[in-house]
C-alpha positions as CSV (number, residue, x, y, z in Angstrom):
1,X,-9.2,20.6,9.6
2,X,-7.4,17.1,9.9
3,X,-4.9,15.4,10.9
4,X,-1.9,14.1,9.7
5,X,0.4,11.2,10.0
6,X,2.3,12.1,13.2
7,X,5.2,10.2,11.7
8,X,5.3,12.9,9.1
9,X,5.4,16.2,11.0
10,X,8.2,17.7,13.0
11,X,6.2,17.9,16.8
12,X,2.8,15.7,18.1
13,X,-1.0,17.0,18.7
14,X,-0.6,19.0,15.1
15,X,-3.4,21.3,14.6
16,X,-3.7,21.2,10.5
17,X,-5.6,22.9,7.7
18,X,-6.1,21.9,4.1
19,X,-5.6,24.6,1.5
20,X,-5.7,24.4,-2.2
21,X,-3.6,26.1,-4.5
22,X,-5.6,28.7,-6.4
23,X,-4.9,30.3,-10.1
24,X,-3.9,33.6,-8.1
25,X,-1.7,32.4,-5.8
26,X,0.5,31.5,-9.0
27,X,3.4,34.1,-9.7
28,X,5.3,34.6,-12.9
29,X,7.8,31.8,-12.3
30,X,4.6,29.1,-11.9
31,X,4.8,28.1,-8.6
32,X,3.3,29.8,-5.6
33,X,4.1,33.0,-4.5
34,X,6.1,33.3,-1.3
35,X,4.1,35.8,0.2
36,X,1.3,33.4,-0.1
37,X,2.9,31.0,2.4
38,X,2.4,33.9,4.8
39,X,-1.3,34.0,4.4
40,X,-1.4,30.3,4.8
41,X,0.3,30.7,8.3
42,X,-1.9,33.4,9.2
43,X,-4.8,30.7,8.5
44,X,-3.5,27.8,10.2
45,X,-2.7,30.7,13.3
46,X,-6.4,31.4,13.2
47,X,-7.8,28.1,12.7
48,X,-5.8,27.3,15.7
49,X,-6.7,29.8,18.1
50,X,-10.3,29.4,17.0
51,X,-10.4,25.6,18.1
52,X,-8.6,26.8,21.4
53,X,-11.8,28.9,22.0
54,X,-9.7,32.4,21.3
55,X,-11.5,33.6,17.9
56,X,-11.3,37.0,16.3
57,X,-14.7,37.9,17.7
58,X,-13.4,37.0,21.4
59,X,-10.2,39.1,20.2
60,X,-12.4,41.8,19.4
61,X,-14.7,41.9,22.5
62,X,-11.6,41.4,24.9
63,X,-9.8,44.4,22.5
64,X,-6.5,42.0,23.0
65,X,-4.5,39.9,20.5
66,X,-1.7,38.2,19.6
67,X,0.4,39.7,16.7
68,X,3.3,38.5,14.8
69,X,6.6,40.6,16.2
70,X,9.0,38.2,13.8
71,X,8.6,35.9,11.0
72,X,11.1,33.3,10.0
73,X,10.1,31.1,6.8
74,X,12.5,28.4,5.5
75,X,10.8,27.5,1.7
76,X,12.3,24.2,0.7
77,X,10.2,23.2,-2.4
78,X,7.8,25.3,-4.5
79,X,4.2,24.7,-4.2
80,X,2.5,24.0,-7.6
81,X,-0.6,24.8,-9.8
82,X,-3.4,22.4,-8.3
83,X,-1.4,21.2,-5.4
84,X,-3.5,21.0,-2.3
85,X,-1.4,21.5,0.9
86,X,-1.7,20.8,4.9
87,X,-0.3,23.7,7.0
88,X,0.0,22.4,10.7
89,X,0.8,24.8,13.6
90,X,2.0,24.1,17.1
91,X,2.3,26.1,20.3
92,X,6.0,25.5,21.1
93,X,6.5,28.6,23.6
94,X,4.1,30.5,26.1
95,X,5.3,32.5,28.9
96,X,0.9,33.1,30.1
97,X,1.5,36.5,29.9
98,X,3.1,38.4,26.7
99,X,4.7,35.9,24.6
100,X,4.1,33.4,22.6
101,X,6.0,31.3,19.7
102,X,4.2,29.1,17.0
103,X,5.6,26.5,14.8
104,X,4.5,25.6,11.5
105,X,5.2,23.0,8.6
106,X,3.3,23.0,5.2
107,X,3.3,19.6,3.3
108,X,2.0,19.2,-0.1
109,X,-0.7,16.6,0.5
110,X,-0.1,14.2,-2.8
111,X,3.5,13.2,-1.6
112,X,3.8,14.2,1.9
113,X,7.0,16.6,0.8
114,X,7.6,19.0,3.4
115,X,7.5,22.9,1.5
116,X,7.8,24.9,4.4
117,X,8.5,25.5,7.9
118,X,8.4,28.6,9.7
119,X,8.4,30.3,12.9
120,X,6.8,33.2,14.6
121,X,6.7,35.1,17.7
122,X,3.9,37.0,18.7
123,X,3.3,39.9,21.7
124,X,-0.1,40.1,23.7
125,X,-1.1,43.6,22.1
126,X,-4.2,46.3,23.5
127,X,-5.9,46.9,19.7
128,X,-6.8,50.1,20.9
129,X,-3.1,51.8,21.7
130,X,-1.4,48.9,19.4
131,X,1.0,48.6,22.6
132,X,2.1,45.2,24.4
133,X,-0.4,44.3,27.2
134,X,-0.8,41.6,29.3
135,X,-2.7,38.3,27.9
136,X,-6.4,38.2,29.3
137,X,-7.1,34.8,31.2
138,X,-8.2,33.2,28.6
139,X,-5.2,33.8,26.1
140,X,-3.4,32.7,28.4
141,X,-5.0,29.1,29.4
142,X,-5.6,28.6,25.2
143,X,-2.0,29.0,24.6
144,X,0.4,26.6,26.2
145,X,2.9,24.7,25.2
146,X,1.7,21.4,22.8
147,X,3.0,18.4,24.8
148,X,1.5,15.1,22.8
């Protein structure tokens, strides 16, 4: 994790991963795959909650988490073979006990080009029933809103 020039990201108190492109992530029109972006979201998501003190394993031993209910990506440029990339994520919506909305922005590292932003809401769900619950304390205290 790192962090970027504020100046160059879209909201403050980014929380941001490095990725590099890899040979597979390369689709027949030699730039990254768009589904790929998704998997980098779904890192950056992680990463995130991780730092928050909400990892998987807490997920798993609570038998609550937070999944995606709608996805909005806005590609602007492609991604290329041996690009390395910064996807930040913020917290821009929390309601403390069902919802939550997450912001994110990929950058490609060498020129600072913005490649991506996207959007996604997620629902507190039980992983046993697959149904909305209520956030456990500690989902809710880890995701706020990012201020600064």
């Amino acid at each position: 994790m790192s962090r970027a020039s504020p100046a160059a990201l879209d909201f403050p108190a980014a929380h941001v991963i490095e990725l590099s492109v890899r040979p597979e992530d390369i689709d027949a029109y030699d730039h990254v795959n768009n589904a790929v972006y998704l998997g980098w979201l779904d890192r950056a998501a992680w990463s995130h909650s991780a730092s928050l003190g909400v990892p998987l394993e807490r997920c798993l031993a609570l038998r609550r988490g937070m999944a995606a209910q709608r996805i909005e990506i806005d590609y602007l440029r492609a991604a290329l073979r041996g690009d390395h990339v910064q996807a930040a994520t913020w917290i821009v919506g929390a309601d403390g006990r069902l919802r939550a909305q997450r912001r994110f922005q990929v950058r490609r590292v060498t020129d600072g080009a913005t490649l991506a932003r996207a959007r996604i809401d997620y629902v507190c769900i039980n992983l046993d029933s697959g149904r909305a619950a209520r956030m456990p304390e500690i989902f809710a205290r880890a995701y706020v809103v990012t201020r600064s």
